[in-house]
C-alpha positions, 0 to 999 in steps of 0.5 A, a space after each residue: 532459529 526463528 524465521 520471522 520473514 517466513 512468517 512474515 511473507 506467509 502473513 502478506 499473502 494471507 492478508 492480501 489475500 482476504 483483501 482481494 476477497 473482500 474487495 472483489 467487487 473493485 477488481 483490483 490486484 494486491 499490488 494496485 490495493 497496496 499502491 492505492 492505500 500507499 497513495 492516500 497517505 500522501 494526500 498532495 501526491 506522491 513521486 513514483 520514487 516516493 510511492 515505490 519506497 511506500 508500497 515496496 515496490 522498484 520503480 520499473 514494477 510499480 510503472 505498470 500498476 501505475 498504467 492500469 490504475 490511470 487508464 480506470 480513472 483512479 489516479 493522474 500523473 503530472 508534472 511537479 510543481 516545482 521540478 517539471 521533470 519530476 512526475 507526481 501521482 495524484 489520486 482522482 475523486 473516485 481514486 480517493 474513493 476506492 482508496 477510503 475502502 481499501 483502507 477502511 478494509 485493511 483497518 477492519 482486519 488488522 482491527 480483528 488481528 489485533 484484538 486478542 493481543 495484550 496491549 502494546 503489541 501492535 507497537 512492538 510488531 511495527 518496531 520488528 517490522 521496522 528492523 527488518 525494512 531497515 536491515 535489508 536497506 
């Protein structure tokens, strides 16, 4: 039998790993990478619900990294436009600035993962990896 999420949790680690390496200098936790990176995909912002469901990560988690990102200037939360109970994350000019690393980071390494693959296999993985998010739904 395979394991693919074995293999999958162990290939999390690693990459969040190097990436913390590399980006040392911006003294950043994985999980603040990943919700910075999560929110630069959604340039008009994000609800903490939205966000959650991107970075994979439960609302009561994602609140704390959300304190830590906006208490270093990196992202604002405010009010919907249309729904004032609903509160929408914003990243800051120096948020989207540190988001652009992140993300040129994650680039340069799934570019250097993928590169002695046959063509087509990165699709293929993203479809595994869809399955697997949508079966633990």
């Amino acid at each position: 039998m395979v394991f693919l999420l074995l293999d999958l949790q162990r290939a999390t680690h690693a990459t969040l790993q190097r990436l913390t390496t590399d980006l040392a200098d911006l003294r950043l936790a994985p999980s603040e990478l990943n919700a910075l990176a999560n929110l630069a995909r959604h340039p008009g912002g994000a609800t903490v619900s939205e966000l959650g469901a991107a970075a994979g990560t439960r609302p009561t988690t994602l609140t704390g990294i959300l304190d830590r990102l906006e208490q270093r200037g990196l992202l604002a939360r405010g009010p919907h436009e249309h729904d004032r109970r609903t509160v929408v994350v914003r990243l800051t000019p120096d948020g989207s600035a540190t988001a652009d690393r992140v993300l040129a980071a994650l680039a340069d390494l799934e570019r250097r993962a993928l590169a002695s693959l046959p063509p087509g296999a990165a699709d293929d993985v993203a479809a595994v990896l869809q399955a697997l998010t949508e079966a633990a739904r």
